[in-house]
C-alpha positions in Angstrom: 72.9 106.9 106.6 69.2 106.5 108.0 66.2 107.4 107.2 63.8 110.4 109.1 60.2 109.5 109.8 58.3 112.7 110.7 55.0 112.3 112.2 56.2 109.0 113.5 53.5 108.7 116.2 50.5 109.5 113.6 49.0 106.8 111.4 50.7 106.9 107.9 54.1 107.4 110.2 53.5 104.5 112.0 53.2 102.3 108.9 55.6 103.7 107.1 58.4 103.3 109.9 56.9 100.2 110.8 57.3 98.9 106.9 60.8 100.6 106.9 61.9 98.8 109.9 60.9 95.2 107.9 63.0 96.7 104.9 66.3 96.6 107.6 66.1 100.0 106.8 67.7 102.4 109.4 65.7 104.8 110.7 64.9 107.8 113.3 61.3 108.9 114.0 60.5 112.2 115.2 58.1 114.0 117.0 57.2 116.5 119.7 56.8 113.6 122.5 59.9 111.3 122.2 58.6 109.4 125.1 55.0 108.9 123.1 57.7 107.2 120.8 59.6 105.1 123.2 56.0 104.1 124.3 55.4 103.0 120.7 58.7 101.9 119.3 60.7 100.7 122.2 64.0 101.4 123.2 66.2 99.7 120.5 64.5 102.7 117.3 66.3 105.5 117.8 64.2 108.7 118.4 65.0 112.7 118.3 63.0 115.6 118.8 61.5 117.8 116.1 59.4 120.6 116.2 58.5 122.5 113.4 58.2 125.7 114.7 61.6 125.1 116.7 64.7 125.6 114.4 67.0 124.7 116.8 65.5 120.9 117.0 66.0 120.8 113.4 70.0 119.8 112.8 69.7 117.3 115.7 66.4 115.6 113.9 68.8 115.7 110.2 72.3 114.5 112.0 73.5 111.2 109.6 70.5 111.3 107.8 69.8 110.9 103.5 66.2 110.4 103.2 63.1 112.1 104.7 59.9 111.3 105.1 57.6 114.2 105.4 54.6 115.1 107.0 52.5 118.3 107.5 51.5 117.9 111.0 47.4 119.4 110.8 47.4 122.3 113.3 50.1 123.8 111.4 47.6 125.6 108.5 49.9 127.3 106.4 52.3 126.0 104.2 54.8 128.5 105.0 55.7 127.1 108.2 57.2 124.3 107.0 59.7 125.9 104.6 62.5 126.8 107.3 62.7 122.7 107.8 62.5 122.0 104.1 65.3 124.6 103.4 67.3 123.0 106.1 67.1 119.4 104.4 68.3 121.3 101.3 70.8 122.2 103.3 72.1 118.7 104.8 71.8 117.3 101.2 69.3 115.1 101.4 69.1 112.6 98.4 64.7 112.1 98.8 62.2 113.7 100.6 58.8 111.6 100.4 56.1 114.6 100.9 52.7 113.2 102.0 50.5 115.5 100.1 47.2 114.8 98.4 45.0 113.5 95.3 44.7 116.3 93.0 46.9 118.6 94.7 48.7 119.6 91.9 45.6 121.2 90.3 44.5 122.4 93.2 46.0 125.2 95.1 43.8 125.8 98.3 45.6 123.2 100.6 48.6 124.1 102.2 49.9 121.0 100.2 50.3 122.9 96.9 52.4 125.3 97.8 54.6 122.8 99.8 55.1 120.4 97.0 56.0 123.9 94.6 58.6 125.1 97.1 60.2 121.6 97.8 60.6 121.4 93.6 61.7 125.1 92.9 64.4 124.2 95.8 65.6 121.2 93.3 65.4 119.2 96.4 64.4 115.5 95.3 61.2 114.6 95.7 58.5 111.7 95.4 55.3 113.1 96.2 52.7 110.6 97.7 49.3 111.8 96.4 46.8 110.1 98.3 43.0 109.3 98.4 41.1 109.9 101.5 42.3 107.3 104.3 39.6 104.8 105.1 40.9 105.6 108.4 39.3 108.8 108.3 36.1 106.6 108.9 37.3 104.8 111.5 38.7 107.7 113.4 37.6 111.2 113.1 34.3 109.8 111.7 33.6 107.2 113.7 31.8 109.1 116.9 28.5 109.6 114.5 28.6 106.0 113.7 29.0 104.5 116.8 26.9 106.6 118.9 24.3 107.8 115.9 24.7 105.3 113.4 25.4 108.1 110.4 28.3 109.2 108.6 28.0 113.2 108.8 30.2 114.4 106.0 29.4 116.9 103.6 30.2 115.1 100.4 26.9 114.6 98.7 26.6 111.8 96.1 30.0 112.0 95.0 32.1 109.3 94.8 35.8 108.6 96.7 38.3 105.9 96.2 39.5 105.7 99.5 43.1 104.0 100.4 44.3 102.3 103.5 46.9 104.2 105.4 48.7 100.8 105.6 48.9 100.6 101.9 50.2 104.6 101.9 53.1 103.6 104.6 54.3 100.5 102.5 54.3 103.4 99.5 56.3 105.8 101.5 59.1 103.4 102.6 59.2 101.7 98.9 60.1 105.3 97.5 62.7 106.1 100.3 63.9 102.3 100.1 65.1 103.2 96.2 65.9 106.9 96.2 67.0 106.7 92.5 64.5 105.0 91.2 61.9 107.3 92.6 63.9 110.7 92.3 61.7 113.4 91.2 57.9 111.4 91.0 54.5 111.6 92.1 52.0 109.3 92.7 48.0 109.3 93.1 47.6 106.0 95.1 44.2 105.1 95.5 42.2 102.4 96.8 40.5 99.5 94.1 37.0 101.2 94.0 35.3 104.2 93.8 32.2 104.4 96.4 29.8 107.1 97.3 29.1 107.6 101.1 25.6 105.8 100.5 27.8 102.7 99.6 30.0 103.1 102.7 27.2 103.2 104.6 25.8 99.7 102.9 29.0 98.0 103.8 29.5 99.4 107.1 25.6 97.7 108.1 26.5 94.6 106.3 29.2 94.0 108.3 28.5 95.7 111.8 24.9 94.4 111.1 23.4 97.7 112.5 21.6 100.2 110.7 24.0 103.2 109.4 23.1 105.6 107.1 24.7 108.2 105.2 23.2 112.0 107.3 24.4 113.9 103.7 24.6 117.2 105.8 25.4 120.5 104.1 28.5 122.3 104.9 27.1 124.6 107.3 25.6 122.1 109.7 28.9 119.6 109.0 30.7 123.0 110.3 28.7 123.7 113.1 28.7 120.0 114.8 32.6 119.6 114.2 33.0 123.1 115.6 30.2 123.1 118.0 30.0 119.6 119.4 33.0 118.2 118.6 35.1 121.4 119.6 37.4 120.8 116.6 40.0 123.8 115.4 37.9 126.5 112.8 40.5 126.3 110.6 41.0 122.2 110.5 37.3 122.4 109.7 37.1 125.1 107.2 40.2 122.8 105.1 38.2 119.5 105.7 35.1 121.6 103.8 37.6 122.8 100.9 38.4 119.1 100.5 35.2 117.5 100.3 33.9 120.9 98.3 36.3 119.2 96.0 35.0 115.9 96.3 31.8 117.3 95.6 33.1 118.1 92.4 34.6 115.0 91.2 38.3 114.9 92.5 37.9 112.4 94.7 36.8 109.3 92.5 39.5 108.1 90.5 40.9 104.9 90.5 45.0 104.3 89.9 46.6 101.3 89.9 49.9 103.1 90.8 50.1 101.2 94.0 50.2 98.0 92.3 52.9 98.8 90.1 55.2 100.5 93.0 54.6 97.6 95.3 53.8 94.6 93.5 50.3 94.3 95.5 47.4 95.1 95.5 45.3 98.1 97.5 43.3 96.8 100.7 39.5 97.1 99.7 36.9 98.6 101.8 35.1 95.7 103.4 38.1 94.0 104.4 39.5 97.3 106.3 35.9 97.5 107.6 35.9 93.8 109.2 39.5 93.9 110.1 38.3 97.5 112.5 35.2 96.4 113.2 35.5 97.3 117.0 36.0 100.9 115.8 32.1 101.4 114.7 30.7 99.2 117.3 
């Protein structure tokens, strides 16, 4: 039986199939494009279709398959329209779906992720939840326009703190879990990075290493809203989640420090200066 990588041409996909794949684990990534994932994966992975919002891609996408990871692709907002593909792994049997949800979710009931982790467990279909940190790739990606072309990171978190993970060290997570379906039957886990740092810090360590000047902007949420929305012509509602989340952050849910990694894997969680000087052409 093999394995199901949704959102296999997005960053934690990628490192989780790519970490699966050094496993000899057998596996099937899925996606809208299947020839963005020829273009990635080559011809010797095998590939399928899946759209979320297509029902009859689903049974194709599940054929010969015991273990799922899971990913809520962002432009689908509400939780909802994910359940017809959950009830349909419920359906095939699957023995583990890994959910990629988030840090404090289960206390937290605004993001979409909440209510997907709740109707994947009333289902009884088993589960290990991967409850992650912000990605530090969230600085090198969506952030990294006001860095490279303004030298500011413009995110409304104020002086909170975040211990921010490597997407890397969230794939090797995802395939340890599916890799051992007993072992992590029925778990969660709040992976985070080795440190907690406020955005002031980030910025620090970004100038150190780029050796430019970058400062933290510390905008409010209106005028974080209105570039993203404005200038950046991102979706209303991708913004308006991003603002619950670092509302959040703002209040403290952000900062802890686990050592949950460690003890899945056996290693230990990529720090923020070596991500930064590994991607350094991403803020130059």
């Amino acid at each position: 039986m093999k394995i199901l990588v949704t959102g296999a041409s997005g960053t934690v996909g990628k490192y989780a199939a790519s970490e699966l794949l050094k496993m000899n684990e057998p596996i099937v990534v899925a996606g809208t494009d299947t020839q963005k994932l020829l273009k990635i994966y080559g011809k010797d992975v095998e590939r399928v279709k899946l759209d979320f919002t297509k029902e009859e891609t689903f049974d194709a996408a599940l054929q010969d398959v015991d273990r799922v990871f899971l990913m809520r692709p962002p432009h689908l907002g509400k939780a909802e329209d994910l359940f017809p593909f959950i009830q349909r792994m419920k359906d095939h049997g699957i023995k583990l779906v890994s959910f990629l949800s988030l840090m404090g979710v289960e206390k937290n009931p605004f993001p979409p992720h909440h209510k997907i982790e709740k109707h994947i467990s009333e289902l009884g279909l088993p589960f290990a939840y991967i409850r992650h940190g912000f990605f530090m790739q969230n600085l090198s990606g969506i952030h990294a326009e006001e860095i490279k072309n303004n030298n500011e990171i413009l995110v409304p978190a104020g002086k909170s703190k975040t211990s921010f993970i490597d997407a890397a060290d969230i794939g090797l997570a995802v395939a340890t879990v599916l890799k051992d379906p007993e072992k992590f039957k029925n778990t969660a886990h709040t992976l985070t990075g080795p440190e907690s740092l406020d955005y002031f810090e980030v910025a620090e360590i970004l100038s150190q290493v780029t050796k430019k000047n970058i400062s933290y902007a510390d905008p409010g949420f209106l005028a974080y809203r209105r570039h993203y929305v404005n200038n950046r012509g991102f979706d209303k509602k991708y913004v308006n989640v991003t603002m619950a989340l670092y509302l959040m952050t703002r209040l403290g849910t952000a900062e802890k420090v686990t050592d949950e990694f460690e003890k899945m894997t056996g290693k230990k969680p990529n720090n923020f200066r070596d991500f930064v000087e590994r991607n350094i052409d991403c803020f130059m």
